[in-house]
Wavefront OBJ file of the C-alpha trace (Angstrom):
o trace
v 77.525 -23.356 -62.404
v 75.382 -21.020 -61.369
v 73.527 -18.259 -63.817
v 73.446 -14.606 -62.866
v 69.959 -13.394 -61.605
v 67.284 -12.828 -63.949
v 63.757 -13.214 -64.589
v 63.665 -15.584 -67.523
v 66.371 -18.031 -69.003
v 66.841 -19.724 -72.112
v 69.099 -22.606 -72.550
v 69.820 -24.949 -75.456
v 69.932 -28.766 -74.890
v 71.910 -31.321 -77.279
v 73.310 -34.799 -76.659
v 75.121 -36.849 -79.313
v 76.552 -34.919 -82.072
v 79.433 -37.440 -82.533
v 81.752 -35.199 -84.276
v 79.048 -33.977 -86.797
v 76.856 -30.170 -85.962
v 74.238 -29.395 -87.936
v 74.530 -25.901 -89.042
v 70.948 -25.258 -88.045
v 72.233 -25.463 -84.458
v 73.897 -22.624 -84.223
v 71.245 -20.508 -85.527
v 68.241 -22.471 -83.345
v 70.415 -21.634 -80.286
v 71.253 -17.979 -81.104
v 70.275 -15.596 -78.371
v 70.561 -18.661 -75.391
v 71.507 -18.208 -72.016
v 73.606 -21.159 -72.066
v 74.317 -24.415 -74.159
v 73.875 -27.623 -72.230
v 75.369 -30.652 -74.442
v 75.028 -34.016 -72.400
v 77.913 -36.291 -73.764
v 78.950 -38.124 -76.893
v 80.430 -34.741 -78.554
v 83.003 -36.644 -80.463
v 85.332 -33.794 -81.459
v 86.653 -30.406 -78.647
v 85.286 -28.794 -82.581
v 81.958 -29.127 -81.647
v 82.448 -27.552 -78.240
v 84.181 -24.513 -79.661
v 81.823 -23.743 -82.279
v 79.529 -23.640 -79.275
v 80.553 -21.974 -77.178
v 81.213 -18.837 -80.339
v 77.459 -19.231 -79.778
v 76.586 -19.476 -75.844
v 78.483 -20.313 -73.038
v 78.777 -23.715 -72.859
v 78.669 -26.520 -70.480
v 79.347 -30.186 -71.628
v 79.454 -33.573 -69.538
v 81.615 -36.599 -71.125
v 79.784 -39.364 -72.944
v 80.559 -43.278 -73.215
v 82.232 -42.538 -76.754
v 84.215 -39.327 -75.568
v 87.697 -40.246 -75.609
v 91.116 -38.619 -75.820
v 92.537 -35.494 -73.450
v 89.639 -33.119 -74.115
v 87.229 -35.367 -73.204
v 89.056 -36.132 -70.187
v 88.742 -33.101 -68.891
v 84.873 -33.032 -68.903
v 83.072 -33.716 -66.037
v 80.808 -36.690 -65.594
v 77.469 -35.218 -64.243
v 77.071 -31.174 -63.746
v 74.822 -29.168 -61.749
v 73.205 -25.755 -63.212
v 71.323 -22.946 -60.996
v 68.994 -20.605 -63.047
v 66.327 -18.734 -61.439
v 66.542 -20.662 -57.927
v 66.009 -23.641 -59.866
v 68.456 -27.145 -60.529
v 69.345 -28.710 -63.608
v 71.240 -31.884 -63.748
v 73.016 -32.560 -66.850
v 74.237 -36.280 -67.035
v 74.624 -38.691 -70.305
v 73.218 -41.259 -69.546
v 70.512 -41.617 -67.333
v 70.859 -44.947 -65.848
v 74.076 -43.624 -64.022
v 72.171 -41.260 -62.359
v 72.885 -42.602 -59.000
v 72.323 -40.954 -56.524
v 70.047 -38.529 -57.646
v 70.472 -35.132 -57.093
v 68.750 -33.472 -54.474
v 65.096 -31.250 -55.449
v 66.292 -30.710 -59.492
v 63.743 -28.996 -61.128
v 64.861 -30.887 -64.399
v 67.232 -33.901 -65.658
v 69.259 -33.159 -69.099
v 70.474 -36.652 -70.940
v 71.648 -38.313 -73.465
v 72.753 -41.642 -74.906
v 69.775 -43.060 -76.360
v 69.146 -41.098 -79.459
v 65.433 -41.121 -78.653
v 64.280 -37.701 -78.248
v 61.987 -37.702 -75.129
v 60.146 -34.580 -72.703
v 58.207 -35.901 -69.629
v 57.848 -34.847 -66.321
v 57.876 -37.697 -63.668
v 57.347 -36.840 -59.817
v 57.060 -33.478 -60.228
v 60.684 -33.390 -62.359
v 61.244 -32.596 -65.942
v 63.155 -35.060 -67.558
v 64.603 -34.134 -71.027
v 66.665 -35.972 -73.496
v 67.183 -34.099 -76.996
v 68.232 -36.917 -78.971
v 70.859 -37.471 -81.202
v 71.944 -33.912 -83.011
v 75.096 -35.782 -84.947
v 73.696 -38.940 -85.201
v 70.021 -39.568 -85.566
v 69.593 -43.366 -85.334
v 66.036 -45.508 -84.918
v 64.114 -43.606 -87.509
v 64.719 -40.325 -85.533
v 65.050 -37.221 -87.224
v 68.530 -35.158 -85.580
v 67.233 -32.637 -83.108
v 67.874 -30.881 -80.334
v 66.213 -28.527 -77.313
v 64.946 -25.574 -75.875
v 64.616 -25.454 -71.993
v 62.929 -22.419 -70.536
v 62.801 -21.346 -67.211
v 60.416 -18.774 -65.613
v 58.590 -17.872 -62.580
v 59.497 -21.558 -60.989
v 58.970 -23.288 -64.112
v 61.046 -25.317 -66.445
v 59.501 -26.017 -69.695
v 61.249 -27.923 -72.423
v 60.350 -27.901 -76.301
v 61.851 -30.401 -79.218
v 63.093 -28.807 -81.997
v 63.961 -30.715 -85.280
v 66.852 -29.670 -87.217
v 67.230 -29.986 -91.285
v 70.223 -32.047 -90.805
l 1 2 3 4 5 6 7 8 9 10 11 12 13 14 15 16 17 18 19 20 21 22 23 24 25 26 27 28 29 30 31 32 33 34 35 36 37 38 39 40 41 42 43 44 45 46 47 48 49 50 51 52 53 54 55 56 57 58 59 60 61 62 63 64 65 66 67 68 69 70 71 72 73 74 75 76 77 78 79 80 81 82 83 84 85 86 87 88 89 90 91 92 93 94 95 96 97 98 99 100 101 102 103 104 105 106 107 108 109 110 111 112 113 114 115 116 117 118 119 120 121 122 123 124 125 126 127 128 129 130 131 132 133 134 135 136 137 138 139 140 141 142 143 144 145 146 147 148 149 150 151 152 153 154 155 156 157 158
């Protein structure tokens, strides 16, 4: 997918909902660009009370199951700004990677995590559904300006 021209995006990031959306989601992610949701949605609900939010695009997860989920791809590629975004669940199937992204969306650990490695922002939101580990639920913000992708956590009341 690629994002018409402009000088600064905003996109929301969540992984993991498993059927269950905080209500604080939709108002955290009011006024985004575009909702990226990396796998293990757990209902097509969750994807349509997105996308009455922000355009929405959604990879499938190891627990995605049934015909919706069948139609969702594996791994997608966003443009914004001249810039890549890979959106994947899981990381460890992120063979081979893709070529010059300026960041990496995943799930599938419910560990919330931002770090930048090589020169390549790597985000996982964590678990918005389905907080597990002692993790609160939470999910993303991913800016991108002027060549630069920035990505904040945001916790959510539950």
């Amino acid at each position: 997918m690629v994002l018409p021209p402009k000088a600064a995006y905003r996109l929301g990031v969540l992984s993991d909902t498993h059927g269950y959306l905080p209500s604080d989601v939709e108002e955290v992610f009011r006024g985004v660009d575009l909702i990226l949701h990396a796998g293990d949605i757990g209902a097509e609900s969750i994807l349509l009370r997105l996308e009455a939010v922000a355009p929405v695009v959604a990879v499938q997860g190891n627990m995605d199951n049934g015909p919706w989920a069948g139609r969702l791809p594996q791994h997608e590629t966003v443009h914004a700004g001249g810039m890549v975004i890979h959106l994947i669940h899981d990381l460890a199937r992120l063979h081979p990677a893709p070529h010059d992204p300026a960041a990496v969306v995943a799930g599938h650990t419910h560990r919330s995590m931002v770090e930048t490695r090589n020169g390549v922002l790597y985000v996982n939101p964590g678990s918005a559904g389905a907080p597990r580990y002692g993790e609160k639920p939470c999910v993303a913000l991913l800016s991108i300006a002027g060549g630069t992708a920035r990505a904040e956590l945001v916790a959510l009341a539950g």
